[in-house]
N, C-alpha and C positions, 0 to 999 in steps of 0.2 A: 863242377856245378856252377850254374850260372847264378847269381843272386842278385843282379841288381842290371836293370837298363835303361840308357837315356836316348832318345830317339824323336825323328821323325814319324808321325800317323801316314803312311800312304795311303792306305785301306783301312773302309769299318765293314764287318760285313756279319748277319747272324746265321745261323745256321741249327733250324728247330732253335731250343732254348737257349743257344749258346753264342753269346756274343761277343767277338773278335775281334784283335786291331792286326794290321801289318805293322809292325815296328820297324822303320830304317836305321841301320844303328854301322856307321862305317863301313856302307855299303853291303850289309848283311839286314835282311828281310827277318825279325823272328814274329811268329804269329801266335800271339800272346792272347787268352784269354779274359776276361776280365767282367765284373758282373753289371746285366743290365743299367743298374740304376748309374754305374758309374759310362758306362760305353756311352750313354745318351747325351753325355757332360761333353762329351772328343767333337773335334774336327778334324776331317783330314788335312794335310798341314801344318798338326799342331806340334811342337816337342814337348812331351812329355818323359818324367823319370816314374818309374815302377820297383816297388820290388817282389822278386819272381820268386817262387816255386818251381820246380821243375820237377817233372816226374817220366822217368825212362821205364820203356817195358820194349823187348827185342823186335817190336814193330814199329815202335810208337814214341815219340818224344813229343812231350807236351809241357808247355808253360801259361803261370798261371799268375797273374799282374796284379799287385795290390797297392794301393796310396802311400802307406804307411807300412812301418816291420810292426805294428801291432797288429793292424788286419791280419799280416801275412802271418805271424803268430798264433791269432786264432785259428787263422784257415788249419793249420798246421796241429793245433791241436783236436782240431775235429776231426781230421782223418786218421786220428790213429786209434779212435773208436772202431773195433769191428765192427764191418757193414756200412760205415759210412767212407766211400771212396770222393773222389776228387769233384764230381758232376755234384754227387751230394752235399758235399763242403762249400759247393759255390752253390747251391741254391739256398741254404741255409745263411750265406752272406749277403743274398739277394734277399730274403724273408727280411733282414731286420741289420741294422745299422750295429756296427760290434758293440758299443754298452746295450744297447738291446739286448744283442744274440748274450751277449754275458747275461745278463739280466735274468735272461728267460732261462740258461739253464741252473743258473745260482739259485734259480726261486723256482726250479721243478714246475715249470708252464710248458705244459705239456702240448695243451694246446695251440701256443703260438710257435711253436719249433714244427708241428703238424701241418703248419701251413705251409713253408715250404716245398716244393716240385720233391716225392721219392721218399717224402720220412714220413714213417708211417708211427706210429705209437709204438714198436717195442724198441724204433730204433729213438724214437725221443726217450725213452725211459735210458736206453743206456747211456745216450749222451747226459741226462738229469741224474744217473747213480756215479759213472766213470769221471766226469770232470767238474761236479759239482765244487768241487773246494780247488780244483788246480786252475780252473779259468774262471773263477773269480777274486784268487791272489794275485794268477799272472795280471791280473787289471788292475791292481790295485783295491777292491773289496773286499770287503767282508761276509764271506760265507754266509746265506741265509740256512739258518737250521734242516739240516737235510730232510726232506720230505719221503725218503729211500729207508730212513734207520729209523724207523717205529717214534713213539711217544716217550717222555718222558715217565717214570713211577707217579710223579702226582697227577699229570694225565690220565693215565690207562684209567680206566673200567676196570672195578672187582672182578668181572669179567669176559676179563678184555679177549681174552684168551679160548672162551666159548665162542667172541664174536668174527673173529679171527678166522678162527675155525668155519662159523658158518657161512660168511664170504667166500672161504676160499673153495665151499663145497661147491656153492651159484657159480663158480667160475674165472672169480677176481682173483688177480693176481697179489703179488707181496705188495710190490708199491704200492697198486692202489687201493689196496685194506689199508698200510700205513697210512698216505693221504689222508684217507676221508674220516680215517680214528682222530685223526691230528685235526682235522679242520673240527670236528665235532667237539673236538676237546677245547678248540682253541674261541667256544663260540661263535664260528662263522653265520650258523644259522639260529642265533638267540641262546641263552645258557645252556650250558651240556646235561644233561640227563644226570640223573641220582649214580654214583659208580656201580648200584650193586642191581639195578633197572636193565636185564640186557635187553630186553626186546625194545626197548624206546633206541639203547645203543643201534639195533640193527637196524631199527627203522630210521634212524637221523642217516647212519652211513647208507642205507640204499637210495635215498631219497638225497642226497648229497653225490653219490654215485652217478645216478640216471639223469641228472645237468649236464648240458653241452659242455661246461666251464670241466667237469671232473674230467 
């Protein structure tokens, strides 16, 4: 496996969302991937060192060029989220600068991993449940309170468990009844409701819910 190359730029070239160098590397051409915000940084003529990703499939070899083994570390641990393949991982690199992309899934921001080219919401949920504590150690943080494992006993609602319930009949899923119990607990939108009050409970989370931000 290839892990690391230093090279001549002969070629930049995109192709749809996908943007490209020809690497010269001791007379061998490799054509290496790499994400927009970084391709615009190149000239041809330049040498640059990368390190690479590589990924084989019995038609297909492809390499995938990052700054740093931290990038490529992330990239590496995105893909091994079911559902997120290779094109996915580099747009999700192109979304957000790696403490960002950590950020965002350390802190279950759903939203900002959505913006991304291909990720839709159930695939940001599983990157914000599956790497929540492991890519935000690999970087050195500290885990934000998983947004994925419900509330705390002095949070919940007396109950919580009626309300839980009547979210998940409307539709919502686990995480985002956790979320919106948790931000309501947490005072996001002014003190939280009396514990044993469930209909104020339901109405802080639907109205909590129905934000572009939820």
């Amino acid at each position: 496996m290839i892990g690391w190359l230093e090279g001549l730029i002969v070629y930049k070239q995109q192709r749809g969302n996908r943007s490209q160098i020809t690497l010269s590397c001791n007379g061998v051409g490799y054509e290496v991937q790499i994400t927009q915000r970084e391709w615009l940084t190149l000239e041809n003529d330049q040498t640059i060192q990368l390190w690479i990703h590589q990924t084989i499939s019995p038609d297909n070899w492809q390499f995938f060029g990052f700054k740093s083994t931290q990038e490529r570390d992330i990239f590496r641990e995105l893909i091994s989220v079911n559902g997120v393949g290779p094109q996915a991982g580099m747009a999700l690199m192109q979304e957000c600068k790696p403490q960002e992309l950590v950020e965002a899934i350390s802190n279950g921001d759903l939203r900002r991993l959505c913006k991304a080219q291909g990720i839709g919401k159930r695939t940001a949920e599983r990157l914000a449940v599956e790497l929540r504590a492991s890519i935000a150690v690999f970087a050195g943080m500290d885990p934000a309170p998983s947004l994925a494992e419900g509330v705390s006993s002095e949070q919940m609602p007396e109950s919580g468990a009626d309300v839980e319930a009547t979210l998940s009949m409307l539709g919502y899923d686990d995480l985002e009844i956790r979320r919106a119990i948790r931000a309501i607990a947490e005072g996001s939108d002014g003190p939280p409701p009396p514990g044993d009050d469930q209909d104020a409970w339901l109405r802080g989370c639907l109205q909590w819910l129905s934000r572009d931000s939820a």
